[in-house]
N, C-alpha and C positions, 0 to 999 in steps of 0.2 A: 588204247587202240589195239588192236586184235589185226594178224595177219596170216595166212592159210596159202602157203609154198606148196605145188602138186610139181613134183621131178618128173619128170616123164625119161628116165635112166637114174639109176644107181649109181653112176658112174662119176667121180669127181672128175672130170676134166675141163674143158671149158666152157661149156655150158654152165656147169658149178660155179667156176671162177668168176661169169660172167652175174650171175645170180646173187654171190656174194656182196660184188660187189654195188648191186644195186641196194640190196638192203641195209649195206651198210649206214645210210641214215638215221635209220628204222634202231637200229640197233642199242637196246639199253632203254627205248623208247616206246615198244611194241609189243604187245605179246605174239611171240611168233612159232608158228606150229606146220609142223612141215611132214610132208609123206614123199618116200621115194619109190620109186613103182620100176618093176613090179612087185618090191617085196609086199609095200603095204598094200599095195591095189590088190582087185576083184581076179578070179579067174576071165575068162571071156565067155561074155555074153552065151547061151545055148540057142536065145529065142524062144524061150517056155512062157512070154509073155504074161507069167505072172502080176507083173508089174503093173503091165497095161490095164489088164484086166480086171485085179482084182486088189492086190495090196505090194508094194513094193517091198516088204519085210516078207515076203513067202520067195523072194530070189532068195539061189541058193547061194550067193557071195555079201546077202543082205548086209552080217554082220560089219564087214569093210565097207562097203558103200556107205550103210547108215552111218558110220565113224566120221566118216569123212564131210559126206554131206552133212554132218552137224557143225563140224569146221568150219565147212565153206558159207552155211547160215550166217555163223555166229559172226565171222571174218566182217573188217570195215574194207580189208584191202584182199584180192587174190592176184596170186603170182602163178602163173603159170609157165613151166621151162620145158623146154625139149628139143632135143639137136634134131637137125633132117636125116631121116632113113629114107633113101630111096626115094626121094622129094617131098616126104610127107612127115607126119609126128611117128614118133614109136608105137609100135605096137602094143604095147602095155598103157598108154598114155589113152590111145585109143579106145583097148577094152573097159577104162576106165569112163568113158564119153558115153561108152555105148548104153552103159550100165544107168545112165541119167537120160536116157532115151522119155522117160515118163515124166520127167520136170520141162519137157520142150513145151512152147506154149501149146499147139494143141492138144495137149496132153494135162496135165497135173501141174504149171512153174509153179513153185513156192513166191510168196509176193515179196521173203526179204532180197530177193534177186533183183526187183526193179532198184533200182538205187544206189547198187554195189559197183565199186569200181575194180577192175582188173588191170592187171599188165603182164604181155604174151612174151617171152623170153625166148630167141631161134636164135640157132648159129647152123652153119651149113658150110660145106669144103669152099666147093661151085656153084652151085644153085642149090633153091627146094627149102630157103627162109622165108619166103612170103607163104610161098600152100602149106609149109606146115604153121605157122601161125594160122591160118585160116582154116585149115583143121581143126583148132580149138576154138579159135575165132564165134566159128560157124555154131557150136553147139552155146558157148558164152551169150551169144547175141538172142538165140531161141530161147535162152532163159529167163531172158528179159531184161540183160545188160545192157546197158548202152554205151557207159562210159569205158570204151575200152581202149587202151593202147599198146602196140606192139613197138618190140624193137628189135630187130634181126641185122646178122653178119654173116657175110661173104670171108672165108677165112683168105683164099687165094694164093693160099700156102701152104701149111702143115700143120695138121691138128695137133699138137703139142703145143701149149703155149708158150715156152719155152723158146720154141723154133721158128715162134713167128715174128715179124719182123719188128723191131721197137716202135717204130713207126705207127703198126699196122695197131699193136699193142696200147698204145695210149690212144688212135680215134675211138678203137671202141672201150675204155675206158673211160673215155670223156663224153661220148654219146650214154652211155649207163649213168654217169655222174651226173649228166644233165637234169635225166629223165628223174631217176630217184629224187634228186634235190628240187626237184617241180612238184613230187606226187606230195614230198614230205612236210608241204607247204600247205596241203589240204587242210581244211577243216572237216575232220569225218564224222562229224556231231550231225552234219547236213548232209543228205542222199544227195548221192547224182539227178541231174534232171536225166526225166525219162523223154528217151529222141521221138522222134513222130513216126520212123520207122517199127518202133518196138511198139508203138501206140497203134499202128495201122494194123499189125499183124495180132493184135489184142483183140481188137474191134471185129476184124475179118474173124475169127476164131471165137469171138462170143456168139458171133450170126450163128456160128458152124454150132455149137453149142447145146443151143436154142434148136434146133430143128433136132440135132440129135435127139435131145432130150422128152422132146415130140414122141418121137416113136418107140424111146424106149426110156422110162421116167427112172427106170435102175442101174443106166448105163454108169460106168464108175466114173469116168471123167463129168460127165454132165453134175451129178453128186455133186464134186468136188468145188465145181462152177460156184451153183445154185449155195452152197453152203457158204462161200465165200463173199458171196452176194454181186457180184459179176456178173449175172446178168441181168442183173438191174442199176444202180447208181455208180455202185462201188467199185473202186479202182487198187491194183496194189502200188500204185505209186500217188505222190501226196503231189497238190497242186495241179 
């Protein structure tokens, strides 16, 4: 089993801690391959739309991207971490998102996407553990995950784990314990089923496709369709 950790901070503190100890299942039992951003991640996106347009190996952060995005293929399980800035994911986490702009479905998704399971890792002071889970959320889902679970905390005290209260210390230890020892039960031999939302937004986006294609038979996305055989029978999810 293969598993693909993206940090959205450098930073060991509790988002780390909390991360740890999710995988600690996994541990001795997984192959686990992890990036901490922003060292490993992409600069930010320019908008040279390279990607879109013509090939995603002509962006000038290709080299990190394509590293990663071959992780996040090959991965049975991705984890995803990041503490709330500001209400939202980090900024590095982010240019990281932006950079797979061309794997959303209307776009280019890779098909080992449908079937792949995630889990969103937030922690937050006060608020801003739900948006920024959903910040990542959002691009996970466009790439045609479906199986995805978050698990977010309200610290309500002080971000030193250290400082915060024993109490407060073991629910969310035992909310990550849960989760992990549920995921670790899986059988990753078998894909996620793919939801009917990720199915509806396939279909909606094969029409889109299909007309494109009409008008311009060298458009790159249509290509990409057409070769994969999507717009006709074929699906990238099985069943």
């Amino acid at each position: 089993m293969k598993i693909t950790v993206i940090n959205g901070t450098e930073k060991k503190g509790i988002t780390y801690l909390a991360k740890e100890t999710f995988l600690e299942p996994f541990k001795g039992k997984a192959e686990i391959t992890e990036f901490y951003l922003p060292k490993d991640g992409p600069g930010f996106c320019i908008g040279c739309i390279q990607c879109f347009g013509k090939d995603q190996k002509l962006c000038k952060d290709a080299e990190k991207v394509q590293k990663i995005e071959k992780a996040l293929l090959e991965a049975d399980l991705l984890v995803f971490t990041s503490p709330a800035y500001v209400m939202h994911t980090t900024g590095a986490m982010k240019a990281l998102l932006d950079h797979f702009g061309y794997r959303w479905m209307p776009h280019r998704p890779a098909k080992e996407m449908f079937g792949k399971r995630a889990v969103i890792i937030t922690q937050c002071l006060g608020a801003g553990e739900n948006s920024t889970a959903k910040d990542i959320k959002d691009s996970l889902s466009w790439w045609g995950i479906t199986y995805i679970k978050t698990c977010g905390f309200k610290l309500m005290s002080d971000i030193k784990w250290e400082k915060i209260p024993e109490k407060k210390r073991n629910k969310i230890t035992r909310k990550l314990t849960n989760l992990s020892t549920k995921m670790a039960k899986i059988d990753y031999t078998k894909p996620a089923r793919t939801g009917i939302l990720a199915k509806a937004k396939f279909h909606i986006v094969r029409k889109m496709q299909t007309g494109l294609g009409k008008d311009n038979p060298e458009y790159t996305d249509f290509k990409y369709w057409k070769a994969n055989g999507w717009l006709g029978k074929e699906r990238p999810w099985k069943g």
